[in-house]
C-alpha positions in Angstrom: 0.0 0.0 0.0 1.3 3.1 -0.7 0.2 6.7 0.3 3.0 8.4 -0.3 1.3 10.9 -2.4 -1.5 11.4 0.4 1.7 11.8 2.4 3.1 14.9 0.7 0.2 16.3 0.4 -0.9 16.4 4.2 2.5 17.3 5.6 2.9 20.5 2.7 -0.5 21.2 4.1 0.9 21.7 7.2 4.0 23.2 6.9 1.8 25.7 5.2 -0.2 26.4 8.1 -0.3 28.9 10.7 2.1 28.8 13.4 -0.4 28.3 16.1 -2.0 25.2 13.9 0.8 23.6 14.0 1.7 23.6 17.8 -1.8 22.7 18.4 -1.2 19.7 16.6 2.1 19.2 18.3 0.9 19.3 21.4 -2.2 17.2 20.5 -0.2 14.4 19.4 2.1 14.2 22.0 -0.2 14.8 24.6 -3.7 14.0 24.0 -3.5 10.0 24.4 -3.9 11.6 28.7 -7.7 12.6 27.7 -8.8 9.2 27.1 -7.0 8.1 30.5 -9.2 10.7 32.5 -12.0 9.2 30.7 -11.3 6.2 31.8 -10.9 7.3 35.3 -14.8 9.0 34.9 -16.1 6.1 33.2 -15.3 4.4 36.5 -16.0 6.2 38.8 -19.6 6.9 37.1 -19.9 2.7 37.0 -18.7 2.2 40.8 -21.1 4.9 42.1 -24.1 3.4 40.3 -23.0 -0.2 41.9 -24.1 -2.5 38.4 -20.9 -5.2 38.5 -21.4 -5.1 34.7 -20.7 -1.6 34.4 -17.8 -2.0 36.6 -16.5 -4.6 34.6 -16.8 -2.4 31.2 -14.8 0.2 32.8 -12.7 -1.7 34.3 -11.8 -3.5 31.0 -12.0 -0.6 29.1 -7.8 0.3 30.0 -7.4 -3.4 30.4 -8.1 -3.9 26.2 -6.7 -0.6 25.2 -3.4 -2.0 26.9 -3.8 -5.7 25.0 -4.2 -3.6 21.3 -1.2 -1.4 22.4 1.3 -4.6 22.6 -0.7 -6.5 19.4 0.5 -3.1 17.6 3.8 -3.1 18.6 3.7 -6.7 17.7 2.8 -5.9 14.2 5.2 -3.2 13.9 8.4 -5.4 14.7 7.1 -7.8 12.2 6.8 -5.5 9.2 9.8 -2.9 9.9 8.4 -0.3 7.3 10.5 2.4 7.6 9.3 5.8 8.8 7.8 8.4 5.8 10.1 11.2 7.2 13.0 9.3 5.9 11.7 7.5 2.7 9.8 10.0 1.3 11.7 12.1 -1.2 10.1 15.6 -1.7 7.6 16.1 1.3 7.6 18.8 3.8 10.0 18.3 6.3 8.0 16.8 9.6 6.8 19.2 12.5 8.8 17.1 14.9 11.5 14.9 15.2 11.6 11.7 12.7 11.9 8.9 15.1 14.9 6.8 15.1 15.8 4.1 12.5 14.1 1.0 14.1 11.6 2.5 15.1 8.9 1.5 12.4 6.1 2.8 10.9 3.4 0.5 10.7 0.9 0.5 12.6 0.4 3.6 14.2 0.5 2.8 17.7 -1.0 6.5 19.0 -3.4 5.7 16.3 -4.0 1.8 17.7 -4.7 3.0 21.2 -6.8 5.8 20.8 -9.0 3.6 18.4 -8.8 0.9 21.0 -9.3 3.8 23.9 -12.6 5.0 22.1 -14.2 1.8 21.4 -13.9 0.2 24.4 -15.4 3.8 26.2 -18.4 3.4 23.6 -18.8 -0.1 25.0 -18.8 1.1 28.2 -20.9 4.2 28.2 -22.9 4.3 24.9 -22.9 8.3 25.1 -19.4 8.9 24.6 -19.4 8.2 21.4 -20.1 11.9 19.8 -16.7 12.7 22.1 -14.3 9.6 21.5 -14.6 8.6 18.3 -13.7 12.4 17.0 -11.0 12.7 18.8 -9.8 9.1 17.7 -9.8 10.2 14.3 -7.7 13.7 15.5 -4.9 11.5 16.9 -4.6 9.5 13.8 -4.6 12.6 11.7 -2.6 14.3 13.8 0.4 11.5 13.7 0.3 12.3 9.5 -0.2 16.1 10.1 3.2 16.1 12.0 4.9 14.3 9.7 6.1 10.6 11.1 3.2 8.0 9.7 1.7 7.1 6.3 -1.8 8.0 6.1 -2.3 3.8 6.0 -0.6 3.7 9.0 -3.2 5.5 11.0 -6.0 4.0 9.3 -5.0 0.5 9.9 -3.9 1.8 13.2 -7.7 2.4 14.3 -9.0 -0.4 12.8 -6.6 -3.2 13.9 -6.9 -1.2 18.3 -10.8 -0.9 17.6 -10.8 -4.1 16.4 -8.7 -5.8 19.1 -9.9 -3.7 22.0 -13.8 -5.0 21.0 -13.2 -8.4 20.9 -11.5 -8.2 24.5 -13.9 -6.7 25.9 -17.1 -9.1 24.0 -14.9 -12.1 25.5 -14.4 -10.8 29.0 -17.2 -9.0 29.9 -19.0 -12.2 31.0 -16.4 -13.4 33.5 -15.3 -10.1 34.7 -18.7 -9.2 36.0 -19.1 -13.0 37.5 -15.9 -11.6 39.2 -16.8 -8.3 40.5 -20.7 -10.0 41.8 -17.8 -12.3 43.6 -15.7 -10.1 45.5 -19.0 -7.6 46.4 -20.7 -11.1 47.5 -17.5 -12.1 49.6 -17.9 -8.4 51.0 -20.8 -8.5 51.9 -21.1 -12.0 54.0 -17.6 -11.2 55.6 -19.4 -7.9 56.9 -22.3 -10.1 58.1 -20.2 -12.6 59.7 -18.6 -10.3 61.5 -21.7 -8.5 62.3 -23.3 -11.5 63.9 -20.6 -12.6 66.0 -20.5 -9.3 67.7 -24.3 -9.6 68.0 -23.8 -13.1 69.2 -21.9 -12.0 72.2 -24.3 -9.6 73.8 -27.2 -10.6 75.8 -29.5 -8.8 78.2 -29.5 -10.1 81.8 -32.0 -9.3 84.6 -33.3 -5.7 85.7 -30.0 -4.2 87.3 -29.9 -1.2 89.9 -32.4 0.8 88.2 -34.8 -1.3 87.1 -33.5 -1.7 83.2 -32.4 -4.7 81.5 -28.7 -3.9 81.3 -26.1 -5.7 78.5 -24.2 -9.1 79.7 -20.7 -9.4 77.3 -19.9 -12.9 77.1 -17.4 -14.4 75.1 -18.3 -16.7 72.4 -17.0 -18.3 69.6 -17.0 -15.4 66.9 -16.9 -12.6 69.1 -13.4 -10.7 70.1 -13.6 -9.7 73.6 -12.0 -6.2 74.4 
């Protein structure tokens, strides 16, 4: 596949554009992978306060897959070593930031992998976010051709191999991870009990004392820690 041509014209595109364009960009692609972190950190903590175990699982699984299509990337990467379009590309627009180092391939896009794997697995999660993620999905991608270091089929594939990975993680561990979180709340819940009863279990009332009132007999039985 080659895009060479797509290439040149995206990165003379952007050495044409303002100043302020272009570190916008800059600091996009470098930084805005952190955005779909704090999302995953609200999609949590929106899915613990509402108590469903399967909405904990999503969120919980939604890092957990984004993870699993970052190393199937870099997988794919080592196995192809295309070398990057900042070097091989004779006649574009010099990039807006530094060519990455010879061995350090092209194909896929791994910025573009995870933030397709990042917005899928959110959409999973919280149906909603999908006018916010999958936008700025595409924005990374573009963002890694704008600046000059991937092929526009680098991103493209990027997306589609973390969307792709990321959604069958999370289809074939949904099931048990929720078994798991009704687990540990269930093993919460009786150890809280337990303990409840045996400090129950190791008070009873004896006969009217000096006033006249049932007052509280401390005994010590099995289950119950005496002071």
């Amino acid at each position: 596949m080659d895009t060479s041509d797509l290439y040149r014209a995206v990165t003379g595109f952007a050495d044409s554009a303002p100043v302020w364009v272009q570190r916008t960009f800059e600091l996009w692609t470098e930084y805005g992978l952190w955005l779909f972190g704090v999302l995953f950190a609200a999609v949590w903590w929106r899915a613990r306060g509402r108590g469903r175990a399967r909405a904990v699982a999503l969120a919980l699984l939604a890092p957990a897959a984004t993870a699993v299509a970052h190393v199937v990337s870099e997988a794919v990467k080592s196995a192809v070593e295309e070398e990057r379009p900042c070097r091989a590309v004779a006649g574009a627009a010099a990039p807006l930031v530094g060519c990455p180092p010879p061995g350090d391939w092209s194909f896929p896009s791994n910025h573009a992998a995870i933030a397709g794997a990042a917005a899928v697995a959110l959409v999973m999660a919280v149906r909603r976010l999908a006018p916010l993620v999958v936008p700025l999905a595409l924005l990374m991608a573009f963002s890694r051709v704008f600046v000059g270091v991937h092929y526009p089929h680098d991103v493209a594939l990027g997306l589609l191999l973390g969307g792709s990975v990321a959604a069958l993680v999370v289809l074939a561990l949904t099931g048990p991870v929720t078994s798991g979180v009704r687990a540990v709340r269930t093993g919460g819940t009786r150890a809280g009990g337990i303990r409840a009863g045996g400090i129950r279990a190791g008070i009873r009332l004896t006969g009217p004392g000096p006033g006249g009132e049932s007052s509280p007999e401390v005994r010590n039985v099995p289950g119950c820690r005496m002071p």
